[in-house]
C-alpha positions as CSV (number, residue, x, y, z in Angstrom):
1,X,5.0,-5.1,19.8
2,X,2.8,-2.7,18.3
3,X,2.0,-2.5,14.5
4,X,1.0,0.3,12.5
5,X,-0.1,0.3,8.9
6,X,0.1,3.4,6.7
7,X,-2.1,3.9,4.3
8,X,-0.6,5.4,0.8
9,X,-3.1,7.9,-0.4
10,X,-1.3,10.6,-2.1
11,X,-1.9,10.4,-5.6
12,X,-3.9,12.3,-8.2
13,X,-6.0,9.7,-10.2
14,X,-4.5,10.4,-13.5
15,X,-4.6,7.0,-14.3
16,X,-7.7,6.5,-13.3
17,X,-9.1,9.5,-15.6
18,X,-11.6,11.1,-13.1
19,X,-11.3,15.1,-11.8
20,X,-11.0,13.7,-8.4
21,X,-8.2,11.8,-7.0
22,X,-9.4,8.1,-6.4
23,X,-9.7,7.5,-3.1
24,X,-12.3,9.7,-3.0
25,X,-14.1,7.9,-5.3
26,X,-17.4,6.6,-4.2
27,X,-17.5,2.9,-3.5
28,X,-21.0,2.0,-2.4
29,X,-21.5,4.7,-0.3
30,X,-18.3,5.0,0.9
31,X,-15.0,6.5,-0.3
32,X,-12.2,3.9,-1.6
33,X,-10.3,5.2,1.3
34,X,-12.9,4.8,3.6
35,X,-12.8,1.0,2.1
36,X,-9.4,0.9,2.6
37,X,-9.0,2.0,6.0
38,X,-11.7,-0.2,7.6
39,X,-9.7,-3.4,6.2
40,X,-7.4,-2.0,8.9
41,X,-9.6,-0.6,11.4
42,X,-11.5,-4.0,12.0
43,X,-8.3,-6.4,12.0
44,X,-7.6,-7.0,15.6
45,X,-3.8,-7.1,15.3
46,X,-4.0,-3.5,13.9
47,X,-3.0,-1.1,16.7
48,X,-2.5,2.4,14.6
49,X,-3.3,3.8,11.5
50,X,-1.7,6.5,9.3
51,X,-2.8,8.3,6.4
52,X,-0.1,9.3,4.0
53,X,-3.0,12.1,1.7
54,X,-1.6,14.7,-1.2
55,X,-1.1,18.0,0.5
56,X,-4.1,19.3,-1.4
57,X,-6.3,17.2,0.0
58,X,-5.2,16.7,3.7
59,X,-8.5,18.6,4.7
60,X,-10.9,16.7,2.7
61,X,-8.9,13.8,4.3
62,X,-9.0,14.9,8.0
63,X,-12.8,15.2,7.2
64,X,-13.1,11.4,6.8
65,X,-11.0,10.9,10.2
66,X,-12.9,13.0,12.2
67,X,-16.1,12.0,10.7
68,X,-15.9,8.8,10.9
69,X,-15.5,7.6,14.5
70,X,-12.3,5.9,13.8
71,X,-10.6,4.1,16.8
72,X,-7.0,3.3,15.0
73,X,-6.9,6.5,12.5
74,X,-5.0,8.9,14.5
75,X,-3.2,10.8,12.0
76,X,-3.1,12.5,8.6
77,X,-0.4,13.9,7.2
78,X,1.3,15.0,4.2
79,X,3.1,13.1,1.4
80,X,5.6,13.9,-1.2
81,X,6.3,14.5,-4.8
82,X,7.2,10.9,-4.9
83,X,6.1,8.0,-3.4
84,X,8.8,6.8,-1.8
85,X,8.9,10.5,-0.3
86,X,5.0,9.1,1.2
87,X,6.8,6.2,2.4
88,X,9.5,8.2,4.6
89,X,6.2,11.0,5.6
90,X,4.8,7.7,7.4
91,X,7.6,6.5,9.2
92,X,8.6,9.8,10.3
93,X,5.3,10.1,11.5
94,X,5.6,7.1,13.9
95,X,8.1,9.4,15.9
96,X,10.7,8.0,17.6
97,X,9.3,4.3,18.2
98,X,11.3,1.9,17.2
99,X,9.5,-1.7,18.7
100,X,7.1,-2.4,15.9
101,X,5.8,-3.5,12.5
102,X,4.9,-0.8,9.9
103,X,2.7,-2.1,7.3
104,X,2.4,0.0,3.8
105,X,-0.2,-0.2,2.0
106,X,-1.6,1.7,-0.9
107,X,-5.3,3.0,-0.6
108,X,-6.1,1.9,-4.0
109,X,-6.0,-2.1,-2.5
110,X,-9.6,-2.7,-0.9
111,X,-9.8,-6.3,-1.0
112,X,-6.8,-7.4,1.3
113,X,-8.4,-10.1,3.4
114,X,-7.0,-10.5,6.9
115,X,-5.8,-14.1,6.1
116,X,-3.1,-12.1,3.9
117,X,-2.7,-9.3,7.0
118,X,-2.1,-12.3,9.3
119,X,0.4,-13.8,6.7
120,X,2.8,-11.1,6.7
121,X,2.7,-10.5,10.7
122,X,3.5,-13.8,11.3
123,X,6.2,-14.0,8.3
124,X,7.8,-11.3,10.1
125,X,8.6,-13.3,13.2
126,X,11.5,-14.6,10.8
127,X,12.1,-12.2,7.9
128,X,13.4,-8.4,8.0
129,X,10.3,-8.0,5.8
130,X,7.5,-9.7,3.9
131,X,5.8,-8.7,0.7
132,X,2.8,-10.2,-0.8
133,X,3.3,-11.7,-4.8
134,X,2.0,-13.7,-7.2
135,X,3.4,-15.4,-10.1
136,X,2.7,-14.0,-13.9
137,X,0.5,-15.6,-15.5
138,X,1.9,-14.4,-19.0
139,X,5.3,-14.0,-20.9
140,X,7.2,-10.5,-19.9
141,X,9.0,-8.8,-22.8
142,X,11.9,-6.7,-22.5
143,X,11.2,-4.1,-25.4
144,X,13.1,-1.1,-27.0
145,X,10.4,1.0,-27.9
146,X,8.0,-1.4,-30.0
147,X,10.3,-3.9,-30.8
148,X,10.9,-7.2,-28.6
149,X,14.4,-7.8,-27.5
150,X,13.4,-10.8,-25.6
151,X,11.2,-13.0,-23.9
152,X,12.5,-13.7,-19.9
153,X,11.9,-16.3,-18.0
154,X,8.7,-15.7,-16.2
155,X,9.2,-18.3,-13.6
156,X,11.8,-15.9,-11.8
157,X,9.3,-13.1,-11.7
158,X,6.7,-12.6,-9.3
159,X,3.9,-9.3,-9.0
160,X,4.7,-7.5,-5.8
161,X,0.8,-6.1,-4.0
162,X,0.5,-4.1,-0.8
163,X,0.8,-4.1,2.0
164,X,4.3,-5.0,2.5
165,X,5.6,-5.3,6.2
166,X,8.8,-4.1,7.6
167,X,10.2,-3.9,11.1
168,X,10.5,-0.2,11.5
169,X,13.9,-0.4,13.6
170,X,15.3,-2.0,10.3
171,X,13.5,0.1,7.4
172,X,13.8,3.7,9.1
173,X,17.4,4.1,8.1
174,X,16.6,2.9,4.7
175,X,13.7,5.7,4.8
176,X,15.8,8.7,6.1
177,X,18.6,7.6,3.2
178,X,15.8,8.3,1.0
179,X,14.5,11.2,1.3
180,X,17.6,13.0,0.8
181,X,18.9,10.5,-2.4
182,X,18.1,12.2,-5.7
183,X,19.0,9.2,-7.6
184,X,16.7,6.3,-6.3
185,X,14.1,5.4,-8.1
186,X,11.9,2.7,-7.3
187,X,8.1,1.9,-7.5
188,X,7.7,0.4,-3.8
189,X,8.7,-0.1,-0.5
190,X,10.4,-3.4,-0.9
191,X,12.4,-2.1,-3.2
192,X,13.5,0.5,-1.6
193,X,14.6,-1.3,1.7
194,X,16.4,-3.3,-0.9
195,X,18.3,-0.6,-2.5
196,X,19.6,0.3,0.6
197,X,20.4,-2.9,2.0
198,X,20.4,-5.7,-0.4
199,X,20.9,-8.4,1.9
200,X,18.0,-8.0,4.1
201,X,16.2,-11.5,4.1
202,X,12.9,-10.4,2.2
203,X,10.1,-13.4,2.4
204,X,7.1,-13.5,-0.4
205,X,3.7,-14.4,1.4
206,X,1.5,-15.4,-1.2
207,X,-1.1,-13.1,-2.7
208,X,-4.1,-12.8,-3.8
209,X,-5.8,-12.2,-7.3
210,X,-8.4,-10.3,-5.4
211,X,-6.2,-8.3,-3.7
212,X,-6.7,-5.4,-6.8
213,X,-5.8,-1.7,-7.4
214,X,-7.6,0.4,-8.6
215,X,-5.6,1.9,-11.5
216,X,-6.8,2.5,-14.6
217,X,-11.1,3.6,-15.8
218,X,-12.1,0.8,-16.7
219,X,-12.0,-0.6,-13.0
220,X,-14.0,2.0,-11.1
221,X,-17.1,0.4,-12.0
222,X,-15.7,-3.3,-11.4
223,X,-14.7,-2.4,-7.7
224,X,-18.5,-0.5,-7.5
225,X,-20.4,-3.9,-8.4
226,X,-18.5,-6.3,-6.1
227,X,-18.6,-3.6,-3.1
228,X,-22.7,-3.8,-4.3
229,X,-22.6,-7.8,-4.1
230,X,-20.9,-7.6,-0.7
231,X,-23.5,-4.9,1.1
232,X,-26.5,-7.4,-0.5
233,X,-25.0,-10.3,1.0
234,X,-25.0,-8.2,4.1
235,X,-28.1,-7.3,4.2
């Protein structure tokens, strides 16, 4: 069975407040999604790699293919408004194949270790799909604007990280649904397999605190220094 793992690299960096989008930040001399990527590239259960890029930037982002003597990288191509509408660009860019694993992951997540990549293959033997989480460490708040209604009960909650791993014969139709349905709205791919099909048996794999993303200023220089620790220890 082959697997594929698309790589989420569509956004704009607001967050992050640099005039670039992110993931062509510089990382130690090489760009977050070049970071990214290789996680991928070197795993040997890996077969294919897709990049979902903004449609601004798909040039800049066939640059980095082509450049970069990529093996599994065979495509770019272009995402959409949201990110579910990404989501549905990659599996409609696997074709027609139905016989393997899609992996989505966003290109903001350089740290997943293949321990965690191993973790969700071999969840999926048994599982529609698997999704990385870890507990919350702190209380959650439900609030109406700055006022607390309440305090829930953390120990039912869990923080969902990339990738998450479907079988693609099972999350296509969810995928087609949406990219026609102008009323979904979620914030990832688990939940939108689950919006379309709420039974699906959904296994947690669990994550890892290193397994970041980069999202807001203050981490750009965090991710630079441990990228710098890892090429001295290299060298």
């Amino acid at each position: 069975m082959k697997t594929i793992a698309a790589i989420l690299a569509g956004g704009t960096g607001s967050r992050a407040g640099e005039s670039q989008p992110k993931q062509f930040l510089d990382m130690a001399g090489r760009t977050l999604l070049e970071r990214t990527v290789d996680l991928f590239e070197q795993h040997p259960r890996i077969d294919e790699i897709i990049v979902v890029a903004h449609a601004d930037h798909l040039a800049r982002t066939e640059v980095l293919r082509t450049g970069g003597g990529y093996r599994k990288w065979r495509l770019t191509v272009p995402g959409g408004a949201e990110r579910h509408l990404s989501t549905v660009a990659a599996v409609e860019a696997c074709g027609n194949l139905d016989d393997a694993i899609l992996l989505i992951h966003d290109a903001a997540r350089p740290f997943t270790s293949p321990t965690l990549i191993n973790h969700l293959l071999d969840t999926l033997d048994h599982a529609d799909a698997a999704v990385p989480a870890l507990p919350l460490r702190d209380t959650l708040l439900q609030t109406d604007n700055d006022n607390v209604k309440c305090a829930l009960d953390r120990k039912i909650f869990q923080l969902a990280q990339t990738p998450q791993g479907f079988h693609l014969r099972s999350f296509r139709p969810a995928a087609i649904a949406a990219k026609t349905d102008a009323n979904i709205s979620v914030t990832d791919d688990c939940g939108l397999f689950l919006h379309y099909f709420p039974h699906a048996k959904i296994k947690i794999v669990e994550g890892e605190i290193s397994n970041q993303k980069l999202t807001y200023p203050s981490d750009i220089e965090e991710f630079r220094n441990i990228f710098r620790k890892n090429c001295k220890k290299v060298l």
